[in-house]
FIPA-916743 format. One line per field, with one value per residue (C-alpha): residue number from 0; residue in one letter; x negated, y negated, z negated. Coordinates in Angstrom, 3 decimals. Layout:
N
num: [NUM	...]
residuo: [a	...]
x: [X	...]
y: [Y	...]
z: [Z	...]
//
This chain:
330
num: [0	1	2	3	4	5	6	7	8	9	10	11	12	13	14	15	16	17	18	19	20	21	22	23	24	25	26	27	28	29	30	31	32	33	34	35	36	37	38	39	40	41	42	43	44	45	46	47	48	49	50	51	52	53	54	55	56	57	58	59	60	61	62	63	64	65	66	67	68	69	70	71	72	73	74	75	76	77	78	79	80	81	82	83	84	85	86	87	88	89	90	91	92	93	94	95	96	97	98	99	100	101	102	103	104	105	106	107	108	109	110	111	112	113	114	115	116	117	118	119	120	121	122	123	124	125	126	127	128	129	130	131	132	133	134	135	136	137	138	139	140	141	142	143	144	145	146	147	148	149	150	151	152	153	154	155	156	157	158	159	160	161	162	163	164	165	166	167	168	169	170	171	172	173	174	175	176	177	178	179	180	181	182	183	184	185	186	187	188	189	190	191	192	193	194	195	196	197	198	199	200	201	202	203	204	205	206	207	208	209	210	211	212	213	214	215	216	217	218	219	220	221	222	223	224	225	226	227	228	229	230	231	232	233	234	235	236	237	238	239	240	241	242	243	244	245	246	247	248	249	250	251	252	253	254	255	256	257	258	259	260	261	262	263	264	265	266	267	268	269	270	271	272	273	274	275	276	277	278	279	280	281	282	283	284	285	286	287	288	289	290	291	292	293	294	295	296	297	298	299	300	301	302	303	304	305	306	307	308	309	310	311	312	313	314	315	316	317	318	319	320	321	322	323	324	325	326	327	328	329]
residuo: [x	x	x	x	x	x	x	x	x	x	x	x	x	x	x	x	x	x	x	x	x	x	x	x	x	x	x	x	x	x	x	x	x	x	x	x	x	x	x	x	x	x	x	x	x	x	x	x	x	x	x	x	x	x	x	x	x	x	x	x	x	x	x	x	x	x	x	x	x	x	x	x	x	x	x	x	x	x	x	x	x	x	x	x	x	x	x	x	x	x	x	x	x	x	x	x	x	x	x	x	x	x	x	x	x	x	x	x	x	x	x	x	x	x	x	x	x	x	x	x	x	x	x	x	x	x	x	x	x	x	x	x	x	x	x	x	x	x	x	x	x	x	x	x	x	x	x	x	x	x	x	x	x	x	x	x	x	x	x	x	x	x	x	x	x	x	x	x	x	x	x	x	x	x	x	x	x	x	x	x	x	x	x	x	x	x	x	x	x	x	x	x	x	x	x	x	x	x	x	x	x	x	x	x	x	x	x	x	x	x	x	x	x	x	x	x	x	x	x	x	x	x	x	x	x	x	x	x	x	x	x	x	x	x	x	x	x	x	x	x	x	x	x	x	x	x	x	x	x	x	x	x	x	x	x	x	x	x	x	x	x	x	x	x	x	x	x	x	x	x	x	x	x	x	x	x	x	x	x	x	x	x	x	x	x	x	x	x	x	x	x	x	x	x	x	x	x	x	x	x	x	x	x	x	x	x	x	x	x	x	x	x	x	x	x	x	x	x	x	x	x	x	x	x	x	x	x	x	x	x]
x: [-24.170	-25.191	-25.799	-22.861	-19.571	-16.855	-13.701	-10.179	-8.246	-4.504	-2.548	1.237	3.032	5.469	8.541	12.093	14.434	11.612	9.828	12.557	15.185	13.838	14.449	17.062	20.412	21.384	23.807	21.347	18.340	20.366	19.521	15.850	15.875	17.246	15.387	12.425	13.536	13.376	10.718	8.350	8.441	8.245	5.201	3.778	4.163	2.278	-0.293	-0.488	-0.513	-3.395	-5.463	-5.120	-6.280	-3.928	-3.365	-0.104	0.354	3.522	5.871	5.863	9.319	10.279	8.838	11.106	13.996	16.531	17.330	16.801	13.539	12.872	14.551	12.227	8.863	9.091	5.795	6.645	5.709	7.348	5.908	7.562	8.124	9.303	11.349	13.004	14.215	11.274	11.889	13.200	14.033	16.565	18.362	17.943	21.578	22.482	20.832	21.944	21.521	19.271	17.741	21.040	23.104	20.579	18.334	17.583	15.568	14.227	11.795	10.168	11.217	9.381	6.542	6.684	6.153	3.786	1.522	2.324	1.083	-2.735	-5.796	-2.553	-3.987	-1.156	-2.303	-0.661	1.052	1.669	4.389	7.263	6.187	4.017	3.460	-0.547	-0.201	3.650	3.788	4.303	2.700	-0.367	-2.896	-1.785	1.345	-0.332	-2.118	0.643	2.085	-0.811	-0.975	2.626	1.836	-0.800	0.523	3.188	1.456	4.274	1.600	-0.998	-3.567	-6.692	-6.370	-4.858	-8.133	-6.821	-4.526	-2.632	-1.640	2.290	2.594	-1.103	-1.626	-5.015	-5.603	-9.366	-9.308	-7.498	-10.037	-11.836	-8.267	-8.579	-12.166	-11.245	-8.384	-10.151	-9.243	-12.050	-10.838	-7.941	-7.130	-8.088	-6.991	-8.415	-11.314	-9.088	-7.553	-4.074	-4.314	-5.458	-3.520	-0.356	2.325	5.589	6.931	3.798	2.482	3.928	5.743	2.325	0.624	3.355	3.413	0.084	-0.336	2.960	0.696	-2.360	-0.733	-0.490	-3.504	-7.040	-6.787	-8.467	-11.008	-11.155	-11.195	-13.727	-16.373	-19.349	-19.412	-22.584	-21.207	-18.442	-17.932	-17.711	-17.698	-15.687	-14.175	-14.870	-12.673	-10.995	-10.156	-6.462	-7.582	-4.174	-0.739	1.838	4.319	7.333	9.102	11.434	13.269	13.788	9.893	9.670	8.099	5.349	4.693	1.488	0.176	0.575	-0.601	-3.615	-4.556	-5.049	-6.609	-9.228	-9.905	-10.018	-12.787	-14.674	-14.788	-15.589	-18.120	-20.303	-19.804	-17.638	-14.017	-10.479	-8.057	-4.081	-1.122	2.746	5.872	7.341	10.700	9.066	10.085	13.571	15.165	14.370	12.306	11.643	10.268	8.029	7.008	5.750	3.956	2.047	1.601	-0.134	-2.508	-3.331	-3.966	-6.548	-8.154	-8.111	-10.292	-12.609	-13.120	-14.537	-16.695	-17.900	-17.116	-14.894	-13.550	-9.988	-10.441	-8.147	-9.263	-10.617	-12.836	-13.994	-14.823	-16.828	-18.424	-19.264	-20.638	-23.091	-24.240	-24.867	-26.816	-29.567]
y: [4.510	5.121	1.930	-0.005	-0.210	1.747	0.171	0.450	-0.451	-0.937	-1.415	-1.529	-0.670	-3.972	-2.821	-2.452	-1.558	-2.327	0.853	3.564	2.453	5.678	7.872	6.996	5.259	2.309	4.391	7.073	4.748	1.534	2.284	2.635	-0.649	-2.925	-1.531	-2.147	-6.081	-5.402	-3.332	-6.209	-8.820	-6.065	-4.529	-7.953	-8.577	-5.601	-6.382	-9.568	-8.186	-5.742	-8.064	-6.213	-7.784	-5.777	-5.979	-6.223	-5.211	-6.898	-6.282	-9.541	-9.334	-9.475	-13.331	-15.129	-17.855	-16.769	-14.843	-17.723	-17.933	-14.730	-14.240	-17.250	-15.783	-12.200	-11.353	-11.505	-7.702	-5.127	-1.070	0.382	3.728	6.937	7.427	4.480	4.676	3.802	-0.134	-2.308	-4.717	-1.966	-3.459	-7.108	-7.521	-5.382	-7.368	-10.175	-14.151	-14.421	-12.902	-13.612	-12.226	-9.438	-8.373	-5.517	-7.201	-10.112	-10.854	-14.141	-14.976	-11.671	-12.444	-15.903	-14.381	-12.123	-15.403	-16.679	-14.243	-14.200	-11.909	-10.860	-9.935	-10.480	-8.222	-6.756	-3.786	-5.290	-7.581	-4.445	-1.953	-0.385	2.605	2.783	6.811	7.275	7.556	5.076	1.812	0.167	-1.107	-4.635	-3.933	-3.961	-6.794	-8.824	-7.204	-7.963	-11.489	-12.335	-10.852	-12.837	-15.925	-15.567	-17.498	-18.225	-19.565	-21.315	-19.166	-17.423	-16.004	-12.470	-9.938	-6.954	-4.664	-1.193	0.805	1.997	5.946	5.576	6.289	4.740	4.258	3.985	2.553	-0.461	-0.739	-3.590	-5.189	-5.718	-7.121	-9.693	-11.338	-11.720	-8.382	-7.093	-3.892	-1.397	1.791	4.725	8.584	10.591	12.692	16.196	17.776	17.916	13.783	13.401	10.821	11.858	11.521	11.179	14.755	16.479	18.154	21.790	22.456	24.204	21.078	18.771	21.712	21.773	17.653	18.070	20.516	18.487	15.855	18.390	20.284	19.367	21.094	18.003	16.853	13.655	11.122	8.878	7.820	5.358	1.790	2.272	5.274	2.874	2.806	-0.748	-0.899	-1.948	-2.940	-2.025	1.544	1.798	5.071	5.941	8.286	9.036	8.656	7.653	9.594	8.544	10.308	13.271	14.717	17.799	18.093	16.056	19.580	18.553	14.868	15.586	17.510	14.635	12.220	14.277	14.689	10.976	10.482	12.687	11.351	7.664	8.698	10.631	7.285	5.167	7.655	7.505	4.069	4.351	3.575	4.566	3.511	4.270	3.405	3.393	1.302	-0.837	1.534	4.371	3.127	1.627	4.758	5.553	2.266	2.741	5.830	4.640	1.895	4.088	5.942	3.132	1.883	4.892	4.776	1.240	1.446	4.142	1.191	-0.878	1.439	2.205	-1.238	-1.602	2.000	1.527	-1.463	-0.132	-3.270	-4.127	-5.413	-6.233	-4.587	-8.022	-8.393	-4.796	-5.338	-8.138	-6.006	-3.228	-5.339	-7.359	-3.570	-2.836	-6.298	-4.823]
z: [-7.358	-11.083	-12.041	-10.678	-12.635	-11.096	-9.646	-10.229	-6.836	-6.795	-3.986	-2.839	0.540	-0.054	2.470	1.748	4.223	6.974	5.601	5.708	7.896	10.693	7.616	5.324	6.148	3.559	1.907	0.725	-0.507	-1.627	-4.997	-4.860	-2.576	-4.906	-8.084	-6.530	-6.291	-10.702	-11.030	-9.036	-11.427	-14.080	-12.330	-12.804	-15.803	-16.283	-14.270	-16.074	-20.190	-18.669	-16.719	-13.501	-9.939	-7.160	-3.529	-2.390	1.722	2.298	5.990	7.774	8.782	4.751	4.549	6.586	4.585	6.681	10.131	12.421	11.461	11.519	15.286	16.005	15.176	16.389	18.527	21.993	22.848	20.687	20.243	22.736	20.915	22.901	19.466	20.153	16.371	14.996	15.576	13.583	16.448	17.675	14.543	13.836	14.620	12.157	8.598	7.290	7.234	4.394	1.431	-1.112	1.244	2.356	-0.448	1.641	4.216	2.834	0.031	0.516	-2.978	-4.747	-2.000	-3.578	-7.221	-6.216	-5.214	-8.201	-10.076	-11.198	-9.570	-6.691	-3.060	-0.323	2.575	6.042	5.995	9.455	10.944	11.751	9.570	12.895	13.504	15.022	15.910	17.155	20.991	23.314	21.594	22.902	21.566	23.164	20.831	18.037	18.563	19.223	15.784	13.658	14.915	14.048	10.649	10.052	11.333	9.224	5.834	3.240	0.364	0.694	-0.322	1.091	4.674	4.616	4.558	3.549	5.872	5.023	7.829	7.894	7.081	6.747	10.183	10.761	14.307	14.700	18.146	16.385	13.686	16.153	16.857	13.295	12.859	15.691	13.040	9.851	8.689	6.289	4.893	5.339	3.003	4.929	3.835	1.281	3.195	2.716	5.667	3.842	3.848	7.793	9.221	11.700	13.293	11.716	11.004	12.620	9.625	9.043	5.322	3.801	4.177	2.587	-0.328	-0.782	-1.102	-3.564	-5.783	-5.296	-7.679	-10.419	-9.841	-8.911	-4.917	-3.221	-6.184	-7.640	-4.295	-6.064	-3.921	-4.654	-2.887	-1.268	0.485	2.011	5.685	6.415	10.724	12.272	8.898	5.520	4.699	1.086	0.954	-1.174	-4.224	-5.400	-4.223	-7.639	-6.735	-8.843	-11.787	-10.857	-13.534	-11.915	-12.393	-15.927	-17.222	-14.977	-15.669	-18.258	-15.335	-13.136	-15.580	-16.361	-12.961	-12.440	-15.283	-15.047	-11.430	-13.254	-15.599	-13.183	-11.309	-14.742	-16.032	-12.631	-11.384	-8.641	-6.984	-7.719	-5.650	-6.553	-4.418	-4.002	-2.839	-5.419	-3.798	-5.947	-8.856	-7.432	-9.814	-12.958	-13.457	-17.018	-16.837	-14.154	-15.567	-18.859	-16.421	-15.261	-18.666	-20.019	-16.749	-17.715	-21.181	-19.888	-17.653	-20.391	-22.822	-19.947	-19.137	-22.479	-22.117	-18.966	-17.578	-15.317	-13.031	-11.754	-8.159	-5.180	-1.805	-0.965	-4.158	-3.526	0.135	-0.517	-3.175	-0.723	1.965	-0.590	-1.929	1.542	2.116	-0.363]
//
């Protein structure tokens, strides 16, 4: 709507290992693992010098001290994928016995910082890193999955409200699974047909080429959407705008394209009052940090300028829920 100031949504897919052990082995993604354990705090600090409120959907598994506790709070039904490599509990032998010894697979000190940090949203991006749409899982699975994630509370700070699904895969028969826990809002997919939610590997190569252009070109349009047009049952959907995908330099002739392209989206949403809503895994920016890191910069000064034009508003998925279900009050 016109006459409401448009939002700026961040959020993060908080993982590690627990988010691409089914796809890479340690050897090949090491290096993007740890630098994501620097780029946090450096993400932060950002966040901080720029005033930005972000939402930060953090695997359960990753805030445990140590592996006892962690073997002691595991739900007691796990997804019983028919790709039995999806699970992580396949390989809890496997990680270490804490987080100095296994950076890899625990976090609860960056989870800690993140906390710490003002206008931060911890959220669920679920206990095991779930997967809602992969065969074989129930919906009893779940449950059990979300409740161990949100039982899980390593701060003591506001009841988790906020809840991104793993892969994206939005499972709308779990949408009331949700509501029944205190979660308010989850990020649903951009309304395209190249961003429909799947299964792991279902999607054909012309789709994954055409999403790769997307973030060059304008193919999809801007993914801005006003809060009033907000679905908000069972729960309140934020829909992703634009995945930051993170610097390549075998496609740095590209990067004013890509920055462009997000831009433009970002003052489509400032100029007309409504919501932008970025994303990525602080693993994105595991390599080639700095560059990354400049990336973001340049998007925020942008948020900065337009926050004096048109009081364009940085807002967790929490703040912006509760925005979208006192517009819809009205």
């Amino acid at each position: 709507m016109k006459n409401c100031r448009g939002t700026f949504i961040i959020s993060l897919d908080f993982e590690l290992n627990w988010g691409v052990h089914d796809v890479f082995t340690l050897e090949q993604y090491e290096e993007n693992l740890l630098g994501a354990r620097i780029a946090i705090p450096k993400i932060l600090d950002l966040f901080n010098q720029f005033n930005i409120h972000a939402t930060w959907a953090t695997v359960g598994m990753l805030g445990f001290k140590n592996k006892k506790d962690l073997l002691g709070n595991l739900p007691l039904l796990h997804p019983s994928y028919t790709n039995s490599n999806f699970s992580p509990y396949e390989k809890l032998d496997s990680i270490g016995e804490n987080e100095e010894q296994d950076p890899l697979h625990f976090g609860l000190s960056l989870i800690q910082k993140i906390a710490e940090c003002p206008n931060q949203e911890l959220a669920s991006h679920t206990f095991s890193h779930y997967y809602c749409l992969e065969e074989g899982q129930t919906i009893e699975e779940f449950k059990a999955d979300l409740k161990a994630s949100l039982n899980n509370r390593i701060t003591n700070g506001p009841p988790i409200q906020s809840l991104i699904f793993p892969r994206n895969q939005t499972n709308r028969e779990y949408l009331q699974v949700c509501k029944e826990n205190g979660i308010q809002s989850y990020r649903g997919n951009e309304s395209s047909w190249i961003y429909k939610a799947s299964r792991f590997n279902s999607e054909g190569p012309l789709k994954r080429l055409i999403r790769l252009v997307d973030c060059y070109l304008n193919i999809s349009g801007y993914n801005t959407y006003p809060v009033n047009g907000v679905e908000t049952e069972p729960i309140v959907n934020l829909p992703s705008s634009r995945f930051l995908r993170p610097y390549s330099k075998k496609l740095i002739a590209l990067e004013s394209l890509r920055l462009r392209r997000i831009k433009n989206s970002i003052i489509n949403a400032a100029k007309n009052g409504e919501v932008f809503h970025l994303w990525w895994h602080p693993h994105n920016f595991g390599k080639n940090i700095e560059e990354n890191l400049q990336f973001l910069t340049e998007i925020l000064h942008l948020v900065d300028k337009l926050r004096n034009d048109y009081g364009f508003e940085s807002r967790t998925m929490a703040e912006t829920s509760a925005l979208v279900l006192q517009e819809t009050d009205r």
